[in-house]
C-alpha positions as CSV (number, residue, x, y, z in Angstrom):
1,X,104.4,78.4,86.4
2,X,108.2,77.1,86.4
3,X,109.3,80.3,88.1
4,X,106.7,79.8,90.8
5,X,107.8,76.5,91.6
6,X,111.8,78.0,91.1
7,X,110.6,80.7,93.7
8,X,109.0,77.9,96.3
9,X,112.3,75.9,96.2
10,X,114.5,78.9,96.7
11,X,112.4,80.4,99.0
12,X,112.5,77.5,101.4
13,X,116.1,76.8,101.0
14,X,116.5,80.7,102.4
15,X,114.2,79.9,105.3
16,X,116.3,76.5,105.8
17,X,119.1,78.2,105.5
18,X,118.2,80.9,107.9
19,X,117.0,78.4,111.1
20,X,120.1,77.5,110.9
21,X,121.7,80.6,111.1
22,X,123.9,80.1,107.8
23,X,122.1,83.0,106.4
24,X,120.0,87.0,108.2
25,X,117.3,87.5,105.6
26,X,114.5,85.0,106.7
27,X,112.5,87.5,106.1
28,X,113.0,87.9,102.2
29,X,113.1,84.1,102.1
30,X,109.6,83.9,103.8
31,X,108.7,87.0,101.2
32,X,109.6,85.4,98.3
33,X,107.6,81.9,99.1
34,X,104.3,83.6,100.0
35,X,104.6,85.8,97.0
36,X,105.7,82.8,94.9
37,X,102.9,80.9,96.1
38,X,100.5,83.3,95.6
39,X,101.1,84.4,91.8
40,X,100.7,80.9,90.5
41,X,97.5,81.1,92.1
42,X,96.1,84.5,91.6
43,X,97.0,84.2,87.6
44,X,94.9,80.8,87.8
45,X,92.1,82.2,89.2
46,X,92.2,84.5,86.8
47,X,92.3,82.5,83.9
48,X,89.6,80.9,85.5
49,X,87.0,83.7,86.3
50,X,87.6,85.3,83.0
51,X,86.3,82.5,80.5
C-alpha cells in the first residue's frame, strides 16, 4: 500500500514536471500513476472476493 501511494506522488510530480516542460517522459509519469493506482486496487478486490 505505501508503495502505491509512493508511485501516485511520483507519478504526478513527473506529469507536473512534464507540463512544464522540465522533463520528455509524460508518458512513463502517466504509466506509473495509472498502474500505481490500479495495484492498490486490484490486490483489494482481491482480498476481498477471495474470503
Amino acid at each position: 500500500m505505501l508503495l502505491g501511494i509512493l508511485g501516485v506522488v511520483f507519478g504526478s510530480l513527473g506529469i507536473h514536471s512534464a507540463n512544464a516542460r522540465m522533463a520528455t517522459n509524460k508518458a512513463s509519469a502517466v504509466a506509473g500513476l495509472v498502474t500505481s493506482i490500479a495495484a492498490p486496487v486490484i490486490a483489494v478486490i482481491s482480498v476481498v472476493s477471495s474470503q
